[in-house]
N, C-alpha and C positions, 0 to 999 in steps of 0.2 A: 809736483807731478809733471812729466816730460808731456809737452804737446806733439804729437806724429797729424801733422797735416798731411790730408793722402791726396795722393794723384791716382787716379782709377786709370788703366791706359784699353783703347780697342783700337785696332783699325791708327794706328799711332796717336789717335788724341786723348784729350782728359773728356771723360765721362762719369756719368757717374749712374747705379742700376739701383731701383727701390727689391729690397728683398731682397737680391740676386737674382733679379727675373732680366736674363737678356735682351726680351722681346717689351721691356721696360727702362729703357736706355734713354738718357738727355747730355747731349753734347754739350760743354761749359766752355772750348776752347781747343784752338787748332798746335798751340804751343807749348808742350809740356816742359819744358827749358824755362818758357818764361815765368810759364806758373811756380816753377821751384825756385826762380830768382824771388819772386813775391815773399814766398814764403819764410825764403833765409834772410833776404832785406829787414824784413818784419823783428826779424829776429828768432824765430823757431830753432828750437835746439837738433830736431830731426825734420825730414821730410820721409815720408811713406808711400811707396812706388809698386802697384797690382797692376801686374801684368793678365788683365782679363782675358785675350784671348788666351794665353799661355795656361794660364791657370786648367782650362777650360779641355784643352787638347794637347797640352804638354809641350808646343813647338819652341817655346820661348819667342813668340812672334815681336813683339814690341823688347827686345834683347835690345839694339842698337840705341833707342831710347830711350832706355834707363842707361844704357852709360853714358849717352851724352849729356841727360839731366846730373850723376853722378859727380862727370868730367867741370861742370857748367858752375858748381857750388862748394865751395868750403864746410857747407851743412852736410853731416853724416846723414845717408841716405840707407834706406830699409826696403829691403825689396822681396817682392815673393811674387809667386804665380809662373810653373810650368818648368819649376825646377826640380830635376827627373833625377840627375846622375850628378858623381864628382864633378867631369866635366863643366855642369853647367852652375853650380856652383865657385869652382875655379875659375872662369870666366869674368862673372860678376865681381868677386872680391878681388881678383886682378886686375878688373878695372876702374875702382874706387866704391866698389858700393861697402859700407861699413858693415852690414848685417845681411845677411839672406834668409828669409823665411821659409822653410820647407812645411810641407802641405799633405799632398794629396801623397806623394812616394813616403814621408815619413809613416802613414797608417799604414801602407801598403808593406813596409818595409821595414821594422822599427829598429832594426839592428843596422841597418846603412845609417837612418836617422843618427843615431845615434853615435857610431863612427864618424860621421861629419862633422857632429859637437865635440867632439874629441880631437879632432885633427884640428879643428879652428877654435879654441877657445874664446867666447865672447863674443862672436861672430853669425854665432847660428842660431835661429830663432823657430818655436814652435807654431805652426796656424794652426787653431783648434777654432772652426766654424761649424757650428749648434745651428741646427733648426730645431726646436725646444734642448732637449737634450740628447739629441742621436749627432754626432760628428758628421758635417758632409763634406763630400769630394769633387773632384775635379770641374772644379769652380761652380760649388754648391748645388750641382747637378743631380748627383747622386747620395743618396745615404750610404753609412761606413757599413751599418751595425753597429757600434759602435756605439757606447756612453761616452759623454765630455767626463763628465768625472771619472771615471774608469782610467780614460787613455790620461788624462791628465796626472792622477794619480802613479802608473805604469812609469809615464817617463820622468817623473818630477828629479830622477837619480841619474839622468842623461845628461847634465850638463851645457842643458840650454840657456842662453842667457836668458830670454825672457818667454812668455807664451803670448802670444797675440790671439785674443780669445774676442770671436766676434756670435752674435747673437742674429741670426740670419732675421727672422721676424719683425727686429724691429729695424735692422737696416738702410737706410736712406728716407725711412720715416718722421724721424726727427721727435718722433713722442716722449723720449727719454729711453735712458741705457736701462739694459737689465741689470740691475744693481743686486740682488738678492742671488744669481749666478757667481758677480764676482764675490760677493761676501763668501758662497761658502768654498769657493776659490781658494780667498785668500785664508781660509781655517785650515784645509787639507792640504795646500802644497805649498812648499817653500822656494818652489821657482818666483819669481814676477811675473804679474800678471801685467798685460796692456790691454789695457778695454779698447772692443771697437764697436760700434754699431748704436743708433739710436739717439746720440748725440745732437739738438736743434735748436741749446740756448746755451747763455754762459751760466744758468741756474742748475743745467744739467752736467757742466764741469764742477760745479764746485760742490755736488752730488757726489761725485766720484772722488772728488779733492778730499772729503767729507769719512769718506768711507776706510776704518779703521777695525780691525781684529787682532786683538792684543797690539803688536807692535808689528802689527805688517798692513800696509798701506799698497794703494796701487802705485805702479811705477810710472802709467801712461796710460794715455790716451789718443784712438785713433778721431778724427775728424775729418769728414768728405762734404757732404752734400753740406749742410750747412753755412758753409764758407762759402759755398758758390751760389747758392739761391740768393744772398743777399740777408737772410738768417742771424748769420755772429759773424762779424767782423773777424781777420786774424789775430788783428791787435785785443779784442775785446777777449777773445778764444785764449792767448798766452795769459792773461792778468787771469783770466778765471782759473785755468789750471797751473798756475803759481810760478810758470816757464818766463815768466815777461824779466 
């Protein structure tokens, strides 16, 4: 299973938010360059790059940042948050970022979505953030309406490389992933799943390492806060999720 170590970005630094609560923010670091040289050094097969504010109000505010983390590392970099239009996807993958994760404009939109997995083959990626099971938006601010299963099932025939499927509740809490989500995940669609959210030992990687339906396995895994409280090492984080 792929390791996605994340960089959370506000205000240009790495932070990182419990839940998705804004107004619950801890700064880890004023360099997000060097925090992605860490990571690739380490050895991580991806790095994972949230552009929180962007997410949040669509500007792509921390844009210049993620390409120069992009520009900074030979690690295929995965980025989402406040990507609205062609344009701003164009942008990103012109500037080296491997993946772009679309969000809040893919619910909004599902036929642009969709056109965008189609023009970039392998490159475009699903965010599907749950607060239980209602899909939320612009940067977990809002609910869709929206079922995860529902919209997950709808676009499974879009052509996304993978869905990036986060569990807002248990987010930056470190209690363990919701594993019984991805399960029935990985029963009803044939996309790839990337787990994110809940993540706070290497017992809860190999949870997920663990987790099998007929022949479909998760593909990855996101990791944030953990890595920076002092929680799981990176190196300890790749051996558990089989990436070392």
């Amino acid at each position: 299973m792929d390791l996605f170590p994340a960089i959370d970005l506000r205000g240009g630094r790495c932070v990182r938010l419990t839940q998705g609560d804004f107004a619950r923010e801890t700064v880890y670091g004023d360099d997000p360059v060097a925090q992605a040289r860490v990571f690739a050094d380490a050895g991580s097969p991806w790095i994972h790059v949230v552009d929180l504010d962007g997410a949040r109000t669509g500007d792509g505010a921390n844009r210049e940042v993620i390409k120069a983390v992009a520009a900074s590392t030979l690690t295929p970099v995965q980025t989402g948050g406040g990507i609205r239009s062609d344009a701003d996807v164009d942008e990103l993958l012109d500037a080296g970022v491997a993946r772009v994760v679309l969000g809040t404009a893919a619910l909004e939109d599902p036929a642009w979505a969709r056109a965008v997995a189609a023009r970039h083959p392998g490159r475009v990626v699903l965010g599907l953030d749950a607060r239980g099971d209602e899909v939320a938006v612009r940067g977990w601010a809002e609910g869709s309406g929206r079922k995860l299963l529902d919209v997950a099932r709808e676009m499974d025939d879009a052509g996304f490389v993978a869905y990036v499927v986060t569990q807002i509740e248990v987010d930056g809490v470190g209690t363990g992933p919701d594993v019984e989500t991805y399960r029935l995940l990985l029963q009803e669609c044939e996309t790839d799943i990337v787990a994110s959210g809940g993540v706070g030992s290497a017992a809860h990687l190999r949870d997920l390492v663990a987790l099998e339906e007929g022949i479909r396995v998760l593909a990855g895994a996101v990791v944030g806060k953990a890595l920076y409280d002092g929680s799981l090492s990176i190196d300890d984080a790749l051996a558990a999720a089989g990436s070392a």
